[in-house]
N, CA and C atoms as a LAMMPS dump frame, in Angstrom:
ITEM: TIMESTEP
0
ITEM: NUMBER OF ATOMS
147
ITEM: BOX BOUNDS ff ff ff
-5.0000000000000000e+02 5.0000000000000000e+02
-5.0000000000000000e+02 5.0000000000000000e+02
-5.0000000000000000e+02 5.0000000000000000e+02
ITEM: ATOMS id mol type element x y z
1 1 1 N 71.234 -408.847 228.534
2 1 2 C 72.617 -409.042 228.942
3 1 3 C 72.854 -410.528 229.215
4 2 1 N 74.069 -410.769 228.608
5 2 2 C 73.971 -412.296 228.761
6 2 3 C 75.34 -412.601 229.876
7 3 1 N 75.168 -413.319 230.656
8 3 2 C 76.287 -413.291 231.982
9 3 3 C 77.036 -414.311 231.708
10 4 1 N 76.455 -415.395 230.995
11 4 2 C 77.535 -416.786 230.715
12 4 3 C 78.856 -416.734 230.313
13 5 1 N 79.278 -417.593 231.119
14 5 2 C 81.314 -417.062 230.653
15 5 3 C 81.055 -419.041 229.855
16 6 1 N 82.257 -418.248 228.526
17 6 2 C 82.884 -418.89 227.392
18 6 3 C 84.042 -419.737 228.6
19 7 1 N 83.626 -421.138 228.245
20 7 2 C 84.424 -422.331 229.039
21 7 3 C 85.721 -422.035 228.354
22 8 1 N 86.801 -422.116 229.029
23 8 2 C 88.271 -422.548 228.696
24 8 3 C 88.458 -423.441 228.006
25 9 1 N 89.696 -422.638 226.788
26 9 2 C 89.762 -423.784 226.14
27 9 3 C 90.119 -425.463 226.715
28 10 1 N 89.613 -426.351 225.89
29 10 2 C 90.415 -427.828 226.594
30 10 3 C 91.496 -427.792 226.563
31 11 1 N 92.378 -428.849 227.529
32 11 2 C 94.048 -428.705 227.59
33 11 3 C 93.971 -430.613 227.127
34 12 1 N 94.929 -430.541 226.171
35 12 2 C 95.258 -431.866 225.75
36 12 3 C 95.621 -432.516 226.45
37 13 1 N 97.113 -432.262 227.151
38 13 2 C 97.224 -432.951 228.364
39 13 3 C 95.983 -433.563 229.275
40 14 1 N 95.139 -432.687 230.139
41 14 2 C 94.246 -433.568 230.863
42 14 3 C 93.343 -434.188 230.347
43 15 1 N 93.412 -434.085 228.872
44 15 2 C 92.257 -434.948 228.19
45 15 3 C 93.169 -436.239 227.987
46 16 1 N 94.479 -436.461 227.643
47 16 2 C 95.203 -437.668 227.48
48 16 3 C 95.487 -438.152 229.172
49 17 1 N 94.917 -437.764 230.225
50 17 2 C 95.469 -437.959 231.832
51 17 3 C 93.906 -438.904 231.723
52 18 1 N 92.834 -438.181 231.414
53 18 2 C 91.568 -438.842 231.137
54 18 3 C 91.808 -439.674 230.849
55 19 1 N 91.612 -440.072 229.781
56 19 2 C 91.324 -441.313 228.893
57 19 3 C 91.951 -442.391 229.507
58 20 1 N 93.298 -442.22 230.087
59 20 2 C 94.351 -443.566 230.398
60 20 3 C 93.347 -443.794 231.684
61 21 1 N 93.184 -442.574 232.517
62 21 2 C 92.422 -443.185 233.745
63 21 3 C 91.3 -444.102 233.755
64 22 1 N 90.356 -443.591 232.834
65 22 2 C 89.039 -444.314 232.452
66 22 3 C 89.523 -445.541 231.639
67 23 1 N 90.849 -445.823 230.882
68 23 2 C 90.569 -446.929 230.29
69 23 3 C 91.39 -447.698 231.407
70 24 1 N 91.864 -447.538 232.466
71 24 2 C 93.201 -448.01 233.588
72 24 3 C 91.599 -448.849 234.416
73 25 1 N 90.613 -447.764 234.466
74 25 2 C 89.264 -448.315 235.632
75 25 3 C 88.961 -449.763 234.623
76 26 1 N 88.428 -449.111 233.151
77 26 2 C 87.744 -449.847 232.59
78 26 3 C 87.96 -451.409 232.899
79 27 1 N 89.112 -451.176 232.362
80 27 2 C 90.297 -452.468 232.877
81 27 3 C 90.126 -453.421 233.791
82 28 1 N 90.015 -452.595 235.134
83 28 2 C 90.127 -453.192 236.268
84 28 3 C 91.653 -452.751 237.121
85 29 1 N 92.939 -452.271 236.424
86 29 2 C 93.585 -451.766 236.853
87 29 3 C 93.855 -450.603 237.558
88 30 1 N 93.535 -450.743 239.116
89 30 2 C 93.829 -449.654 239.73
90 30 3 C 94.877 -449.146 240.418
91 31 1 N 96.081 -449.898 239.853
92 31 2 C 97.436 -449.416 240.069
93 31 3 C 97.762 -447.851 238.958
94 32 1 N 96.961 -448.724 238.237
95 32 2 C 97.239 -447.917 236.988
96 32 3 C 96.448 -446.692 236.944
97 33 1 N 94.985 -446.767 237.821
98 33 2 C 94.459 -445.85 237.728
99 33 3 C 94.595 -444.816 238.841
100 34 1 N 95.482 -445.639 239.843
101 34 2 C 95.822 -444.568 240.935
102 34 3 C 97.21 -443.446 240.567
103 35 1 N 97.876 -444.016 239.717
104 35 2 C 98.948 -443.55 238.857
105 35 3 C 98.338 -442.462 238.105
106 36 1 N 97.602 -442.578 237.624
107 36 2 C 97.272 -441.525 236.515
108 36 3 C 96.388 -440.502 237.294
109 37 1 N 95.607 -440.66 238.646
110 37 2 C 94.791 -439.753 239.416
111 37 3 C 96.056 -438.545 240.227
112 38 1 N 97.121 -439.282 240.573
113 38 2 C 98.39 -438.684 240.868
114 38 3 C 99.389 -437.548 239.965
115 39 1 N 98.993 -438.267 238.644
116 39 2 C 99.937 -437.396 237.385
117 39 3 C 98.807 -436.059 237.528
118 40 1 N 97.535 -436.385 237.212
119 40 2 C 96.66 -435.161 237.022
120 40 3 C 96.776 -434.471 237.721
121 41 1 N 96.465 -434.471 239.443
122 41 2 C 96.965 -433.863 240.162
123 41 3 C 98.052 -433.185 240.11
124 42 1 N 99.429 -433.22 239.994
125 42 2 C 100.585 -433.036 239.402
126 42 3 C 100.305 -432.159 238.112
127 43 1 N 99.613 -432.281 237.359
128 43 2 C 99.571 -431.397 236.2
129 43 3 C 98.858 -430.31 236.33
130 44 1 N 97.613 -430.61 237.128
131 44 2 C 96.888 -429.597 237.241
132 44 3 C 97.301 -428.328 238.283
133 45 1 N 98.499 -428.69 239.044
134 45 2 C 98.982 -427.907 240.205
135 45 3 C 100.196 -427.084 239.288
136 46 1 N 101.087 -427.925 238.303
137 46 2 C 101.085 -427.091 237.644
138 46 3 C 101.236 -426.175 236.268
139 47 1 N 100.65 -426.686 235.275
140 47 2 C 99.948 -426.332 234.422
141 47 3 C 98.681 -425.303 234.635
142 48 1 N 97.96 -425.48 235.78
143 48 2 C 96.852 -424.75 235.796
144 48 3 C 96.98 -423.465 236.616
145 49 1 N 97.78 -423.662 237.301
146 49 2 C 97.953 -422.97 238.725
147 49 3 C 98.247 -421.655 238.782
């Protein structure tokens, strides 16, 4: 018996909330990256919810 649960599909959205964040750090911009930690939040409350 196999118990492992099949991951959810990915959501495009938080993969495009990603990327800006990590490239906002990469940067050095953390206006930018506090902006985009805020949208996700926001999306994930509700989109996911």
């Amino acid at each position: 018996m196999n118990n492992q649960r099949t991951p959810p599909p990915r959501c495009a959205e938080c993969d495009r909330i990603k990327a800006a964040y990590y490239r906002a750090t990469r940067e050095g911009d953390r206006s930018a990256a506090t902006d985009w930690t805020v949208l996700m939040g926001r999306h994930q409350r509700t989109a996911h919810s």
